[in-house]
C-alpha positions as CSV (number, residue, x, y, z in Angstrom):
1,X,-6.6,-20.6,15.1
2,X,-8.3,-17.7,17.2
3,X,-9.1,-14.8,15.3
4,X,-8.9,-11.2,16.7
5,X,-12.4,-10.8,17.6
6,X,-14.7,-9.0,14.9
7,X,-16.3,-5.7,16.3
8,X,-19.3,-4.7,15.9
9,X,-19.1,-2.3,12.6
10,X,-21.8,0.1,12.9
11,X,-21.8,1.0,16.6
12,X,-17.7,1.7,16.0
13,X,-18.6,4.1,13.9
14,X,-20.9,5.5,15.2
15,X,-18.6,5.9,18.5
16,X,-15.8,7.1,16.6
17,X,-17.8,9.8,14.7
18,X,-18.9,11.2,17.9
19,X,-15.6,11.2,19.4
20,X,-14.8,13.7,16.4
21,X,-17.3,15.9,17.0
22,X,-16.5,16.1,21.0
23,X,-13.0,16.8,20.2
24,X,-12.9,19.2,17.5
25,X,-16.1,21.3,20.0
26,X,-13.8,20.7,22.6
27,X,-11.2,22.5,20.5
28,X,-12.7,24.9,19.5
29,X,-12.0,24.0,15.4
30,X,-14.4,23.2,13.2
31,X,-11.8,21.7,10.2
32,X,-10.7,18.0,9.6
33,X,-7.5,17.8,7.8
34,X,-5.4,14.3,7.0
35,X,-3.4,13.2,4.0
36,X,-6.1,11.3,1.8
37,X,-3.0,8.8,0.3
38,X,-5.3,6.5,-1.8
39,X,-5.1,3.7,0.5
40,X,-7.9,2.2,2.9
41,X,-7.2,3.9,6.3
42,X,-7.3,6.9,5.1
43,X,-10.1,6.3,2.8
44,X,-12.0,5.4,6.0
45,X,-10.4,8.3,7.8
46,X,-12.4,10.5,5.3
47,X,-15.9,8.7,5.9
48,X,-15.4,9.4,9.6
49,X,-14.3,13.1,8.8
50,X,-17.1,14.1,6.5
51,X,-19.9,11.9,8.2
52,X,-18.4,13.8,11.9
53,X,-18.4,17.4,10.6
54,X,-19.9,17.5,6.9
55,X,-18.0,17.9,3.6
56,X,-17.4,21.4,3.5
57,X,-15.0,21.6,6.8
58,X,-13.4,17.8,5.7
59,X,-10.0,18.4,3.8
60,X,-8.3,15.4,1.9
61,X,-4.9,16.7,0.9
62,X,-3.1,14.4,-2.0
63,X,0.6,14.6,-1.0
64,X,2.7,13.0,-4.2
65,X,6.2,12.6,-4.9
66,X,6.8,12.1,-8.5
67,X,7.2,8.3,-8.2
68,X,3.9,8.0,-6.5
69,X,1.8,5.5,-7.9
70,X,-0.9,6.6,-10.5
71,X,-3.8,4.4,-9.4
72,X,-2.6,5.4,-5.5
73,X,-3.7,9.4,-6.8
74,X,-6.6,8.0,-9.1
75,X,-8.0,6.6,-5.8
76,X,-7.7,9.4,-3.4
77,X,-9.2,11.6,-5.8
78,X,-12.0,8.8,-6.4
79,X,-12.3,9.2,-3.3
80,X,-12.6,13.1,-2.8
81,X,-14.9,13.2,-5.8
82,X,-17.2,10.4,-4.1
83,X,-17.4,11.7,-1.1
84,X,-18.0,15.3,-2.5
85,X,-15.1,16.6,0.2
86,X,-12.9,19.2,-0.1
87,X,-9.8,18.0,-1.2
88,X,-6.1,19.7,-2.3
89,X,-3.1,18.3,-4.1
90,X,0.2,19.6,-3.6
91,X,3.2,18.3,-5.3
92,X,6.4,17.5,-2.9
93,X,8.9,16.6,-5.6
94,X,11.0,20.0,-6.1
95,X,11.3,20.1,-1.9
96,X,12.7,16.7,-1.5
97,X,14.6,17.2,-4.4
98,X,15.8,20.3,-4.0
99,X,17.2,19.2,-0.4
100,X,18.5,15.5,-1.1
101,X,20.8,17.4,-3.9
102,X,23.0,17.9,-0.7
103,X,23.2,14.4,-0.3
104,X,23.3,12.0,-3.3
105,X,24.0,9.3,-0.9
106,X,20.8,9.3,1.0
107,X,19.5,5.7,0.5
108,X,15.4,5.5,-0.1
109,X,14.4,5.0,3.6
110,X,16.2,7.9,4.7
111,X,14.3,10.0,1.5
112,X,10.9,8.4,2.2
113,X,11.2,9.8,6.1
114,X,12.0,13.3,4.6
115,X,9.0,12.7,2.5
116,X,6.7,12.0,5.2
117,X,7.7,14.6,7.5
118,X,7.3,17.0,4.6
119,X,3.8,15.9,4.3
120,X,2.9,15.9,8.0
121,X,4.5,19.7,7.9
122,X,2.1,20.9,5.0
123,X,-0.7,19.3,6.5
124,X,-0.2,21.3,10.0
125,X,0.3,24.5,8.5
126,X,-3.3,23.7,6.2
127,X,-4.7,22.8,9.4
128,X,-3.8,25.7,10.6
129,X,-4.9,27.7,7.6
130,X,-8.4,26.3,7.6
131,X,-9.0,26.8,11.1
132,X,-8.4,23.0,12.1
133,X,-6.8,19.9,13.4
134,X,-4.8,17.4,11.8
135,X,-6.3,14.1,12.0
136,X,-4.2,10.7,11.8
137,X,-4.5,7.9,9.3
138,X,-3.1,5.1,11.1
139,X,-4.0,2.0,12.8
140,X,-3.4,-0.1,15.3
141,X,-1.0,-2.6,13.9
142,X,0.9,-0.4,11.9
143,X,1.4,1.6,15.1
144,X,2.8,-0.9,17.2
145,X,4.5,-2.5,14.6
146,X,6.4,0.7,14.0
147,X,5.2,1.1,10.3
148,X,5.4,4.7,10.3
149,X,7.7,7.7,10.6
150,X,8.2,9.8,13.8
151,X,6.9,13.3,13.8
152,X,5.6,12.0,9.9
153,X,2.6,10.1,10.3
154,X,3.0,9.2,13.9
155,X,2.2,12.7,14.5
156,X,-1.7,13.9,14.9
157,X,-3.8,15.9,16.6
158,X,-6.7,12.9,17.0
159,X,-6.7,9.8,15.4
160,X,-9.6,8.3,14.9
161,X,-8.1,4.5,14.0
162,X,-5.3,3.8,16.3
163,X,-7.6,1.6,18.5
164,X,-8.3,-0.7,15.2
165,X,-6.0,-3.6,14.2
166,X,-6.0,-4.0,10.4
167,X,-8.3,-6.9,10.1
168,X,-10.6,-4.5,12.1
169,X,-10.2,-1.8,9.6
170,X,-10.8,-3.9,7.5
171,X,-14.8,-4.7,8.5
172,X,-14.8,-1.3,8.8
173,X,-13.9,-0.8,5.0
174,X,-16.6,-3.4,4.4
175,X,-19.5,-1.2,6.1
176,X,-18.5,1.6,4.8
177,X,-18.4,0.5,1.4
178,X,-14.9,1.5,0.4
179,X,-14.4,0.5,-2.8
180,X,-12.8,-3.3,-3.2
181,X,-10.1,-1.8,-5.4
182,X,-8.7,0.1,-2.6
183,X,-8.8,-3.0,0.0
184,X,-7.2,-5.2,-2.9
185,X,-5.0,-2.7,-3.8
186,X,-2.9,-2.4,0.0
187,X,-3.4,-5.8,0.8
188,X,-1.1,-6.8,-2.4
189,X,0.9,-3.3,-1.8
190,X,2.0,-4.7,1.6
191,X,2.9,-8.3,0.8
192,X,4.9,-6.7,-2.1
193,X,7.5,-4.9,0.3
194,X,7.0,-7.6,2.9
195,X,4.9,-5.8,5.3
196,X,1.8,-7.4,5.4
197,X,-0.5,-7.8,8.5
198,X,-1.8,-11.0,8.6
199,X,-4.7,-12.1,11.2
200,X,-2.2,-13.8,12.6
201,X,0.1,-11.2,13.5
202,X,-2.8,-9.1,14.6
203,X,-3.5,-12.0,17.0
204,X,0.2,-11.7,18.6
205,X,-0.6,-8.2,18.7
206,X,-4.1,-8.3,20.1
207,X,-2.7,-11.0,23.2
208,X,0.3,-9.0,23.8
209,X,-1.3,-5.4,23.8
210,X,-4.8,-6.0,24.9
211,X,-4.4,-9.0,27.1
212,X,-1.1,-8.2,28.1
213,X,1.0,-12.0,27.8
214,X,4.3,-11.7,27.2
215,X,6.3,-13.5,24.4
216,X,6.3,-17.2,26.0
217,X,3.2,-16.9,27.6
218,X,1.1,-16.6,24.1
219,X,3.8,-19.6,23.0
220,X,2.8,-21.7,26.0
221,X,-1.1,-21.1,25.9
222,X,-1.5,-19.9,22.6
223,X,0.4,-22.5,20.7
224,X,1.4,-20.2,17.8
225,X,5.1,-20.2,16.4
226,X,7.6,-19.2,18.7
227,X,9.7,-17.8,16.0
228,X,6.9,-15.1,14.6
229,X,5.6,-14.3,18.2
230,X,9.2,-13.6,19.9
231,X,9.4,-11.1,16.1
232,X,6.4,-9.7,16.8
233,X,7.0,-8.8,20.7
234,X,10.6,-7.5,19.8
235,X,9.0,-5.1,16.9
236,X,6.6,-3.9,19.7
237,X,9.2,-3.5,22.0
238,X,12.0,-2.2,19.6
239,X,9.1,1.0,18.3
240,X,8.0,2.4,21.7
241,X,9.7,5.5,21.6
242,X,7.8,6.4,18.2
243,X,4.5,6.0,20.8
244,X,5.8,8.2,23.5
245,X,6.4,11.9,23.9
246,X,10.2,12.4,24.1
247,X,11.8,12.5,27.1
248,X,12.3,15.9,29.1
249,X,15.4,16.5,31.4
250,X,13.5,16.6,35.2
251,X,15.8,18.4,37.1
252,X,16.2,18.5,40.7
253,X,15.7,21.6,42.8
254,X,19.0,21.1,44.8
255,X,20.5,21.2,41.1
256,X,18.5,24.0,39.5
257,X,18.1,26.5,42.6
258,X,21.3,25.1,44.4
């Protein structure tokens, strides 16, 4: 089977790196901020960050809930302490708790939106508290795959990933040294609650968003299974409003002046 192809490392960093520094000039800020979770995107997020605008203006904030893993927080602070960054925690249990007492009902999805949305809101108001932007922690795949929450982390002010599918990110991990703990770690994370990107769904992705074949061409040329290509096209499909601005009413001049 084709594999995604493999970038070239080094020179994607380096691009990325300056496209942080143009933007954040071009801004007028001088501050990174992004939710340093533990986990290898934004691990990498926090290379980029420091390595774009030094330690001192790179913030790491560690978000948890109470249920949040301990070796997810032993890693983001690994991380923080590695990379000698600035880096907060603040505590989101009593909020979510504290509003989810009005509804006892609320299954986990619905509390795990609240819970990123309450993170995404903390980490604007830092950003703009430290004179900064708010910088995304999410790839490619998980973007068009819909892995995310709207206005939670599908909400930045840059993001220096979203062009990467996982397996990228993954090379990127690897010349960037992030520890192998980390990359292990997410990898058995997301075949644990069934969302795990495999190459080959990256390569469904890859032909439908970057070569732009439709379901049953990559079945016809490709020769991959119908079954998980037609899946993967839907989820695409089925998650373009998270990648859009909403909607505004247009309205016509006859309607609005008339």
């Amino acid at each position: 089977m084709e594999n995604v192809p493999r970038i070239n490392a080094e020179k994607v960093v380096d691009y990325i790196v300056s496209f942080l520094k143009d933007e954040l000039q071009k801004l007028n800020v001088r501050a990174a901020v992004f939710e340093l979770s533990g986990e290898v995107d934004s691990s990498i997020v926090a290379n980029l960050c420091k390595m774009a605008v030094g330690r001192d203006n790179t913030y790491g904030i560690i978000l948890p809930y109470k249920d949040t893993p301990k070796d997810a927080l032993d890693n983001a602070f690994q991380t923080g302490r590695t990379l000698g960054i600035r880096y907060l925690r603040f505590n989101i249990t009593s909020q979510i708790d504290y509003y989810f007492r009005n509804f006892p009902q609320a299954d986990r999805e619905r509390k795990e939106n609240k819970m990123a949305r309450e993170r995404m809101s903390i980490l604007y108001d830092l950003a703009s508290h430290f004179s900064g932007v708010v910088i995304g922690t999410i790839n490619k795949s998980k973007l068009y795959l819909g892995y995310g929450t709207s206005h939670g982390n599908f909400a930045f002010d840059l993001n220096p990933i979203g062009d990467l599918y996982k397996t990228q990110i993954y090379q990127i991990a690897e010349y960037l040294k992030i520890p192998q703990e980390i990359v292990e770690r997410e990898k058995k994370l997301e075949k644990e609650i069934g969302k795990e990107i495999t190459d080959e769904i990256d390569l469904i992705l890859h032909y439908h968003i970057d070569r732009g074949l439709d379901a049953d061409e990559i079945i016809k040329t490709k020769g991959m299974d119908a079954e998980k290509v037609k899946e993967i096209v839907q989820k695409v499909k089925s998650t373009e409003f998270m990648r859009k601005l909403p909607p505004v009413a247009k309205i016509p001049d006859e309607v609005k002046y008339g």
